[in-house]
C-alpha positions, 0 to 999 in steps of 0.5 A: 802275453797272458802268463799261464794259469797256476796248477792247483797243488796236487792233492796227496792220498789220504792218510789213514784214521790214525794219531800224528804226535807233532813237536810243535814248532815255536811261533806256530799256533796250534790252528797253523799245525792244523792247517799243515797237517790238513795238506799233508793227510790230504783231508780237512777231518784233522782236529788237535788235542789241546791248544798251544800257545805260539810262543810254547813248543812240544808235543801237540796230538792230532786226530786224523780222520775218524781218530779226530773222535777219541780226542775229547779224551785226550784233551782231558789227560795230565801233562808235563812241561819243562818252562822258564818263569822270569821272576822280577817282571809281570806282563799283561799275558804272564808270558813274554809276549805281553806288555810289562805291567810291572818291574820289582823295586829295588833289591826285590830279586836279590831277597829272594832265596831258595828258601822263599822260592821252594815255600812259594813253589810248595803252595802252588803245589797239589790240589789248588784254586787258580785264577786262569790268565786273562788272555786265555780262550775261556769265554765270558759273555759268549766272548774269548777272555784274549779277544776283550782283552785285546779289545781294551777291556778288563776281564777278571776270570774265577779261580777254577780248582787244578793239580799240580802234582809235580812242580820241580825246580832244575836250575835257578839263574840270576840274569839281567833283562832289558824292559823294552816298555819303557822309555827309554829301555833299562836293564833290570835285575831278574832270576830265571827259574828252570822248572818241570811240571805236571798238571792237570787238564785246564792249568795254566803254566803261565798262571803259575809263574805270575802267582809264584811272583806275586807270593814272592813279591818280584811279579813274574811271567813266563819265558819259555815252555815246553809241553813234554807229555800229554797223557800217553803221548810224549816227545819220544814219540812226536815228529817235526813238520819236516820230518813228517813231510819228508816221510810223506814226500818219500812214502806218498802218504803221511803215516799215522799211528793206527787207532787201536795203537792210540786207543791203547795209549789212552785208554784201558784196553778190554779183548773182546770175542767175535759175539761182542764185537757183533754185538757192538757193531749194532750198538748193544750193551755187553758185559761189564768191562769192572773198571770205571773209567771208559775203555777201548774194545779191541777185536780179536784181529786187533781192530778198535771196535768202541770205546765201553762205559760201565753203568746199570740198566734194569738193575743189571751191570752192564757196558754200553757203547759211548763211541761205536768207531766199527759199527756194522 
């Protein structure tokens, strides 16, 4: 007996051109998120805002729709993380899902006090020149820096300038762990360091726990990571998986934070009248916005019109349209 053919899943409505705050869930890529949420708002326009890794959770924005275009602008914002850096162990990929590279000798972890820990924090602190983690997705030669390193090659990256403007440490919490690599397995001394960070766009946290181990001499990487905040979107606002297919198994179709309300979260905001928003709408300049970052235009009814960027034409101050999102 033939078994009947499989119904192809029943697509949902399309969700509205709009933001969804996702807290990410551990073991998921940031391409998976992608990939669900794809199904849930019934459209393949979905695109995120910054990478996590599977091993990292939290908040991870993603654009639905016409709002996958103002996400450039979100990539570039500062973020929060709450993370766990393990001091005594160095990885291949300065996180725990690497291979040990190294363990500290005997009595390392033991020297370090809160004295030479705050010391190596301080000098990781502010406007600094870090060398990225060699498995990251930075290209080199046209190829991912993860990709050649998987593929046994040596990858040695330049150090790019960052900020970190706040690296706080919550708890330090001497610990033992188990060293699988080696055979057989042993037990080391180790010392988990809860901290809470703010960073600027392209910092790599896991890169902090390895430099913060190789100043204090124990070698270190990171355990655990949570990205708390990006730019105007934090956890307060994001939304499990479950939840967000719960809302749209109950409501027909996913809900999304409109544009204007993204726009407002990232951007400056500029009222304009019903003439500029004319004007706009065929890609003509206005009057200055005065501020020299880009800005949303709002219309009188609340709608996001583009987004302006102050500059000088024919020796006169004026606004031009960098996105036109309401065009007529």
């Amino acid at each position: 007996m033939i078994s009947p053919t499989p119904q192809a899943p029943v697509r949902r409505p399309t969700a509205a051109d709009g933001f969804v705050v996702v807290d990410k869930p551990e073991g998921w890529t940031s391409h998976d998120v992608v990939g669900r949420m794809r199904r849930l708002a019934g459209t393949r326009k979905v695109g995120h805002a910054g990478t996590l890794d599977p091993m990292a959770t939290g908040v991870l924005v993603l654009g639905i729709g016409k709002a996958t275009r103002l996400l450039t602008y979100v990539v570039g914002a500062d973020k929060d993380y709450d993370a766990t850096i393990r001091l005594g162990v160095a990885t291949t990929t300065d996180d725990a899902e690497g291979q040990v590279l190294s363990v500290a000798g005997p009595g390392a972890v033991e020297r370090v006090d809160r004295a030479a820990l705050d010391a190596g924090i301080a000098d990781l602190t502010g406007d600094i020149q870090q060398v990225p983690t060699s498995v990251s997705a930075i290209k080199v030669d046209g190829k991912r820096a993860y990709a050649l390193v998987r593929a046994g090659e040596s990858v040695e990256l330049e150090a790019r300038p960052v900020t970190v403007s706040r690296f706080e440490v919550l708890a330090v919490r001497p610990a033992t762990a188990t060293v699988p690599d080696e055979l057989p397995a042993r037990d080391v001394p180790v010392v988990d360091v809860d901290v809470r960070v703010t960073v600027s766009s392209g910092t790599y946290v896991r890169a902090l726990a390895r430099d913060l181990g190789a100043a204090l001499g124990t070698g270190g990487h990171l355990t655990a990571l949570r990205r708390t905040r990006v730019g105007g979107y934090d956890l307060a606002g994001a939304r499990t998986l479950e939840q967000l297919e719960a809302q749209a198994d109950a409501d027909g179709t996913l809900a999304t934070l409109p544009m204007a309300e993204a726009a407002r979260a990232t951007f400056p905001v500029r009222e304009l009248d019903e003439d500029e928003v004319r004007a706009l709408g065929y890609g003509q300049w206005v009057t200055p916005s005065g501020r020299p970052e880009v800005v949303a235009a709002l219309s009188p009814s609340g709608t996001l019109v583009a987004l302006l960027e102050d500059t000088r034409r024919r020796g006169d101050d004026l606004a031009k349209p960098v996105l036109v999102l309401a065009a007529r």
